[in-house]
DRENDO-1510 file (C-alpha; in Angstrom, 1 decimal, always signed):
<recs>
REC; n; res; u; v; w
REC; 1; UNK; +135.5; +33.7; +111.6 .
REC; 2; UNK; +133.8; +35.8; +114.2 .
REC; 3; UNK; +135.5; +38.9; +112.8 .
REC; 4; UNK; +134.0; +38.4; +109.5 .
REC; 5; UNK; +130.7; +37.7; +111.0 .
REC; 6; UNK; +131.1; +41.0; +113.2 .
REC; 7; UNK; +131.4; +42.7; +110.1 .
REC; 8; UNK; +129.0; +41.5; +107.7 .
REC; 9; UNK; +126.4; +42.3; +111.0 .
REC; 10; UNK; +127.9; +45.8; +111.0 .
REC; 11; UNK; +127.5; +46.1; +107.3 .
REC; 12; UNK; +123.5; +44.9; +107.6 .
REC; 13; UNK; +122.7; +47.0; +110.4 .
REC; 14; UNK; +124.0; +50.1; +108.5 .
REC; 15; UNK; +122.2; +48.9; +105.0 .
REC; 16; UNK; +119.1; +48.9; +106.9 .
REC; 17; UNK; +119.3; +51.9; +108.9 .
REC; 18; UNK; +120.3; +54.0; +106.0 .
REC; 19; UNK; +117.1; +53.9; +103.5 .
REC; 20; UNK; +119.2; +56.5; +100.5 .
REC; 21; UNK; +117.1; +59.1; +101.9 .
REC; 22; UNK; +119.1; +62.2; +103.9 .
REC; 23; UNK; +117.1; +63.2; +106.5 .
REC; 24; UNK; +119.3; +66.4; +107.6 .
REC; 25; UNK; +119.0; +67.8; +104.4 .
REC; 26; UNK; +115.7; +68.6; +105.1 .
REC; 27; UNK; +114.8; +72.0; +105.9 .
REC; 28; UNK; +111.2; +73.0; +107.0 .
REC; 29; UNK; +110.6; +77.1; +107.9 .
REC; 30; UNK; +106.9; +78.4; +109.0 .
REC; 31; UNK; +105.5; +81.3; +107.5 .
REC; 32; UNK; +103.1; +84.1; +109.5 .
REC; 33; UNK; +101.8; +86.8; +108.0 .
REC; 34; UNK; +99.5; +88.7; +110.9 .
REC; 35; UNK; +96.9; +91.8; +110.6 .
REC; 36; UNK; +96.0; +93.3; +113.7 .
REC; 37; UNK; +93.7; +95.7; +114.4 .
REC; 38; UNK; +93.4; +97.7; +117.2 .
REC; 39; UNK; +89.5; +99.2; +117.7 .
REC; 40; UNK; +88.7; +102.0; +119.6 .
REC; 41; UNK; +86.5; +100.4; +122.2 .
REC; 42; UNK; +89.8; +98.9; +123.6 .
REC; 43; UNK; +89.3; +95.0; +121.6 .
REC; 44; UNK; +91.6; +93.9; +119.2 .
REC; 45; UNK; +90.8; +91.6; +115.9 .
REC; 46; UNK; +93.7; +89.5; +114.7 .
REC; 47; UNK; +93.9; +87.5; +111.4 .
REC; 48; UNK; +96.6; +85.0; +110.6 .
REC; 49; UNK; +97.7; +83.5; +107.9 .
REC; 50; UNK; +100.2; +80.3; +108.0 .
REC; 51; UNK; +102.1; +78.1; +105.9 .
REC; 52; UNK; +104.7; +75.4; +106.1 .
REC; 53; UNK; +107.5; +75.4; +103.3 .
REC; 54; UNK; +109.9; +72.4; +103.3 .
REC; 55; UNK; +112.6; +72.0; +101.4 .
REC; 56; UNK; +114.3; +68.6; +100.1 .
REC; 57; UNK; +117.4; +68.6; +97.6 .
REC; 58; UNK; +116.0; +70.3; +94.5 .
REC; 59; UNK; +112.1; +70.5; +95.4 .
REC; 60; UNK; +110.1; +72.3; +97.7 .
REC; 61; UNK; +107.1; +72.0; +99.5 .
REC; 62; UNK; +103.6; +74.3; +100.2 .
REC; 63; UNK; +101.8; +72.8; +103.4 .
REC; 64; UNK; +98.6; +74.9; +103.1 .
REC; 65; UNK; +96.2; +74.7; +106.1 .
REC; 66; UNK; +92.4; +73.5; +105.5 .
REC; 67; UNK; +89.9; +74.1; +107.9 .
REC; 68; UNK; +87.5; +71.4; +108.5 .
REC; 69; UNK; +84.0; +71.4; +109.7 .
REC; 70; UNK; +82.0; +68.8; +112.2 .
REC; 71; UNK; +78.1; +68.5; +111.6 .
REC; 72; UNK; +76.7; +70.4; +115.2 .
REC; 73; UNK; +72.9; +70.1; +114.2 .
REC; 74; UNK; +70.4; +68.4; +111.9 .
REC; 75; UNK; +66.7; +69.3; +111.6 .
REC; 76; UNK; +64.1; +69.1; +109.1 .
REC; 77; UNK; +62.4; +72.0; +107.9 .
REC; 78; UNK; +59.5; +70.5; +105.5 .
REC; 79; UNK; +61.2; +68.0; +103.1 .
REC; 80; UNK; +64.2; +69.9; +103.5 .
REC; 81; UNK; +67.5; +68.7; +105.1 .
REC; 82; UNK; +69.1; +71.9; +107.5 .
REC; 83; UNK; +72.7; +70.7; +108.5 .
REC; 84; UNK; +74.6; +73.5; +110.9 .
REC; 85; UNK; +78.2; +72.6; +111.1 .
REC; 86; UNK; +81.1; +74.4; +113.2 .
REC; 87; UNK; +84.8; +74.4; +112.5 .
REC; 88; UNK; +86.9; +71.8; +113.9 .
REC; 89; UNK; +90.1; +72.3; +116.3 .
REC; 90; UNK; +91.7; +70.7; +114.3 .
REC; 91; UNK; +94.4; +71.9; +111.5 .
REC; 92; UNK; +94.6; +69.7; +108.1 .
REC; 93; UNK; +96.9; +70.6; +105.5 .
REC; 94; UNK; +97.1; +70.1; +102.2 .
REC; 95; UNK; +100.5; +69.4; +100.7 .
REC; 96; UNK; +102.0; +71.2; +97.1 .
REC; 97; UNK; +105.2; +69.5; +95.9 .
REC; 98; UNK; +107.5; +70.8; +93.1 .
REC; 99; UNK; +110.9; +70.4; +91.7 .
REC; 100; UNK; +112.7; +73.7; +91.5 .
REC; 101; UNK; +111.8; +76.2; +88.3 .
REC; 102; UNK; +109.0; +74.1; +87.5 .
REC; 103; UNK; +105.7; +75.5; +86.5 .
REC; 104; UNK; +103.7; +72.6; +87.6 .
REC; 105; UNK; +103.6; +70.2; +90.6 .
REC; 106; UNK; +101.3; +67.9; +92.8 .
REC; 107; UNK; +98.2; +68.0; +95.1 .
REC; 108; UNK; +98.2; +65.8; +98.1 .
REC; 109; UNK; +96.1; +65.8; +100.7 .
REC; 110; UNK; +97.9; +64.5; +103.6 .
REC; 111; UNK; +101.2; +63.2; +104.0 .
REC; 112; UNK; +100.0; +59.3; +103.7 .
REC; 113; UNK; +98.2; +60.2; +100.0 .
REC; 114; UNK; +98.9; +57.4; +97.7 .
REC; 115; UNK; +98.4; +59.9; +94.6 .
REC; 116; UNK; +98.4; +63.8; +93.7 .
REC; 117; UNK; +96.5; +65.6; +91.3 .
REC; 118; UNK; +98.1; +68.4; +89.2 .
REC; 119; UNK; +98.3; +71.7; +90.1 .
REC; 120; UNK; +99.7; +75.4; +88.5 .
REC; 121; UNK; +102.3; +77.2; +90.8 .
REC; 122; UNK; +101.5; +80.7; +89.8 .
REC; 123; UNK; +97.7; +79.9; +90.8 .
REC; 124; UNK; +98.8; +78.6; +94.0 .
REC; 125; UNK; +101.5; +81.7; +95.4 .
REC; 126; UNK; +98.5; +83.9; +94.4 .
REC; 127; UNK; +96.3; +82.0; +96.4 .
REC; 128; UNK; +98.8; +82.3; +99.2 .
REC; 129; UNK; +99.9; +85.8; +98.7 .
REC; 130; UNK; +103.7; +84.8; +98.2 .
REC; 131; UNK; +103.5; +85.6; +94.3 .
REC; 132; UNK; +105.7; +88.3; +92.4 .
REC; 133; UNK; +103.2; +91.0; +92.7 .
REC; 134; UNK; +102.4; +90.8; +96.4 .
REC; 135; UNK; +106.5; +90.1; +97.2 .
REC; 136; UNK; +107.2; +93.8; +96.0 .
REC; 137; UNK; +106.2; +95.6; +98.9 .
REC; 138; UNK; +108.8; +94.0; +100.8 .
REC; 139; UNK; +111.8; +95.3; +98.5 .
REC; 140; UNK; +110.3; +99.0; +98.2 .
REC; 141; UNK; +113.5; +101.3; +99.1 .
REC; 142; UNK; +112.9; +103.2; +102.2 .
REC; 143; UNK; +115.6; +105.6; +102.0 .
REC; 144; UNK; +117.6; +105.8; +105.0 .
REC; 145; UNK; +116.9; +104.0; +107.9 .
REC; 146; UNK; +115.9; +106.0; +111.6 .
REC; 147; UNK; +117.2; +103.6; +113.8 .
REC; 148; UNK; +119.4; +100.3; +113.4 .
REC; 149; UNK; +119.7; +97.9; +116.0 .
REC; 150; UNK; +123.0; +95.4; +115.7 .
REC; 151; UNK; +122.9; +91.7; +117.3 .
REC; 152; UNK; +125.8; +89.2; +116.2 .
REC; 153; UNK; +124.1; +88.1; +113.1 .
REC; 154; UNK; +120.7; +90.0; +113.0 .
REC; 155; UNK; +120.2; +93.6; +112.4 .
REC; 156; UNK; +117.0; +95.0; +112.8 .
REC; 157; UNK; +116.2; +98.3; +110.7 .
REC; 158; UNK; +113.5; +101.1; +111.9 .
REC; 159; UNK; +112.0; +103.3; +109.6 .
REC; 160; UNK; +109.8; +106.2; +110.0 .
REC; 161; UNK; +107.3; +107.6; +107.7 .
REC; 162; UNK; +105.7; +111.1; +108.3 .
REC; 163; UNK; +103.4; +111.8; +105.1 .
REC; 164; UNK; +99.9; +112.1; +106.0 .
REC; 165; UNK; +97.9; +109.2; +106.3 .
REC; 166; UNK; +101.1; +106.9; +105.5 .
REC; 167; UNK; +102.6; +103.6; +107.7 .
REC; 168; UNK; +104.1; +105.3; +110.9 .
REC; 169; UNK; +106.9; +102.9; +111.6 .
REC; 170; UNK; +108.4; +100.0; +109.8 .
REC; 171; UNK; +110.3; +97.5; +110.9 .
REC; 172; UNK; +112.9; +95.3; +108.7 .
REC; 173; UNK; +114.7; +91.9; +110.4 .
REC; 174; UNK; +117.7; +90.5; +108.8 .
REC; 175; UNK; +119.3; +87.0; +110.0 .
REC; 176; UNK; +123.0; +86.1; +108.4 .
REC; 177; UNK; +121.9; +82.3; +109.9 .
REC; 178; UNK; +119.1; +82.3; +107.5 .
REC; 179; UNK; +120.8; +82.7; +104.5 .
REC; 180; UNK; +120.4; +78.8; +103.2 .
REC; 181; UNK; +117.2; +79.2; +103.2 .
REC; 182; UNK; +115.6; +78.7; +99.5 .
REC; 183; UNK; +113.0; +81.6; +100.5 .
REC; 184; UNK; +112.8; +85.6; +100.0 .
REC; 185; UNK; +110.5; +87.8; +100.9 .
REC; 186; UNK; +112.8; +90.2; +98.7 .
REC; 187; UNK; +116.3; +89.1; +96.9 .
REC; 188; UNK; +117.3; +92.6; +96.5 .
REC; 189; UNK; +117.5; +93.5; +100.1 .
REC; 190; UNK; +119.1; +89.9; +100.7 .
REC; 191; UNK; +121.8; +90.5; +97.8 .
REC; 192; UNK; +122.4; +94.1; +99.5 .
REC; 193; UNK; +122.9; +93.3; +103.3 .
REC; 194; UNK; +124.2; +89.5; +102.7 .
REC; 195; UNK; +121.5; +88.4; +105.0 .
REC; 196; UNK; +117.9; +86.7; +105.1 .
REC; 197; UNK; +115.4; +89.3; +105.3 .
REC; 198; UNK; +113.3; +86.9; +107.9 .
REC; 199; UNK; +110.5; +89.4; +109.2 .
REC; 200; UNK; +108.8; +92.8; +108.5 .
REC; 201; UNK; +106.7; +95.1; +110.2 .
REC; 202; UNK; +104.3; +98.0; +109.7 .
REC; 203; UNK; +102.7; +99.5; +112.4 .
REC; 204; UNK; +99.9; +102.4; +111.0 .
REC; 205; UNK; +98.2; +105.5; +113.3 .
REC; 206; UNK; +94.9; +106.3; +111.5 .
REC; 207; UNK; +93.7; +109.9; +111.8 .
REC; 208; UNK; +90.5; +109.8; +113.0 .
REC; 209; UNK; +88.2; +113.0; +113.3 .
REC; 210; UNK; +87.1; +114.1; +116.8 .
REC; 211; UNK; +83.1; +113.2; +115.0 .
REC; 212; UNK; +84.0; +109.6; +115.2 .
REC; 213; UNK; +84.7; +109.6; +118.8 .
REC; 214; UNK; +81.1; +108.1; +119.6 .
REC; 215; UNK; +81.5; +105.4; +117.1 .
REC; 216; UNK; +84.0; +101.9; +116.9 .
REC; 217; UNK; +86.5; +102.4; +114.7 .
REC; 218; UNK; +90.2; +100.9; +114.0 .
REC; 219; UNK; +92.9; +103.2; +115.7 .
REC; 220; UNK; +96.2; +101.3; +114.7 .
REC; 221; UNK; +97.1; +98.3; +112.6 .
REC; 222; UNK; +100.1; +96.0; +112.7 .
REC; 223; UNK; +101.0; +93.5; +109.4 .
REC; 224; UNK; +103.7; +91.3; +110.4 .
REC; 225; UNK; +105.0; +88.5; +108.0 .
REC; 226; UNK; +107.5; +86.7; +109.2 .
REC; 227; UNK; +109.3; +83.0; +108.6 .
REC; 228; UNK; +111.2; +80.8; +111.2 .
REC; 229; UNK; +113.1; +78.1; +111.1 .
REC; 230; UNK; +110.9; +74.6; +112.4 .
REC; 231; UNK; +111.5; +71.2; +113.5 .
REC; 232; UNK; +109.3; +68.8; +113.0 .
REC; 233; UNK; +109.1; +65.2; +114.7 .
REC; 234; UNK; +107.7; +63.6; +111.3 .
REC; 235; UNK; +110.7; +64.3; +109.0 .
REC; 236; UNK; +110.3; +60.4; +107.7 .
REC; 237; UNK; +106.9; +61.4; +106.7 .
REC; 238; UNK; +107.8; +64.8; +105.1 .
REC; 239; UNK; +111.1; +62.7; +102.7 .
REC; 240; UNK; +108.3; +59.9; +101.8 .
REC; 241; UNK; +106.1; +62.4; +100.5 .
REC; 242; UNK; +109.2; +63.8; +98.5 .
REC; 243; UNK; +110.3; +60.9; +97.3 .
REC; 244; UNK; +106.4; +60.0; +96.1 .
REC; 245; UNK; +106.4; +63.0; +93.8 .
REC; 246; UNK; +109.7; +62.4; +92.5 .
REC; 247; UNK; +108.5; +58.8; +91.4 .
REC; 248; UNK; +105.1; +60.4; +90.3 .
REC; 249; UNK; +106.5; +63.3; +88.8 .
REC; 250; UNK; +107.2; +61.8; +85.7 .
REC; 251; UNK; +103.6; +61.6; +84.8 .
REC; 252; UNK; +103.0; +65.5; +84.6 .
REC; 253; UNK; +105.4; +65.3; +81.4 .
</recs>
């Protein structure tokens, strides 16, 4: 009798533990794409771009950052109402769901929303500057490479350009332990060296003329886009939002 009853408490406590959902089939990768810009008066001015993409069994996910404002200062100015805000410290994101190949998916504006609202993929990657047409600079062929560095599974590629006014150096990162990933910055490189290509790099010398010397101007700029592997403490969260669209999916046919 008490071996049955061990059992049948075994078999509870793994019913409830185990809610059908797979947690470590969840993958979640950060994407950066950086411009720097290095001015002549020694300052720099950086601006970043970046996204979270998850992916759960056949669907993916767009966590697109919002930037939120707090009200600083209120005044009148005759019957008019002047409100001067100031960006909060705070990061938001909005969340895009979608099964794979689909054209269309869901809005949601936290992890916790009870409902999305329909949105276009194409619109969004172009918003985001992952689409088709902004992807081909990453697969332009290079010719041979100057330099190539060899590290277990990553390779990292150097290439030098000399024309006149053209990107100095360029850098090209390749993983082999990225290669799950349902993301390319270009399938044709990842098809050719049976890796992930997980992060480029172009570094640019402008020629400046000696009559700009007494002026500011922007001696070098680096664009780096790169995506790396995240963990994330609120993977429950993430597969609840997953599983919401897959229930509310069927409304957007």
């Amino acid at each position: 009798m008490i071996k049955i009853l061990t059992l049948i408490f075994i078999f509870i406590l793994i019913y409830s533990c185990n809610d059908g959902s797979d947690i470590s089939s969840l993958k979640v990768i950060r994407y950066n794409s950086e411009f720097k810009d290095y001015i002549s008066d020694g300052t720099t001015e950086i601006s970043m771009t970046t996204l979270i993409i998850g992916f759960y069994k056949n669907y993916r996910l767009y966590g697109v950052p919002s930037t939120s404002y707090i009200l600083k200062k209120s005044s009148m100015k005759g019957d008019t109402i002047l409100n001067e805000f100031t960006p909060s410290n705070d990061t938001t994101y909005n969340y895009f769901v979608i099964k794979n190949k689909d054209k269309e998916g869901l809005r949601y504006d936290s992890l916790n929303s009870l409902n999305g609202s329909n949105f276009k993929l194409d619109s969004l990657l172009e918003l985001i500057n992952i689409d088709s047409i902004n992807l081909k600079i990453f697969s332009v062929d290079l010719g041979i490479p100057y330099k190539i560095i060899k590290t277990k599974d990553k390779t990292l590629e150097v290439f030098l350009d000399n024309t006149k006014n053209g990107t100095d150096t360029i850098y090209r990162s390749f993983d082999k332990g990225m290669k799950d990933l349902d993301f390319s910055f270009s399938k044709l490189l990842d098809r050719q060296k049976n890796s992930k290509l997980y992060k480029t790099r172009f570094v640019q010398f402008l020629q400046v003329k000696n009559y700009y010397s007494a002026q500011k101007f922007v001696k070098r700029t680096d664009i780096t886009d790169e995506i790396r592997r995240v963990e994330i403490n609120n993977k429950k969260s993430f597969i609840k939002l997953f599983e919401k669209f897959e229930h509310q999916r069927k409304n957007l046919k």
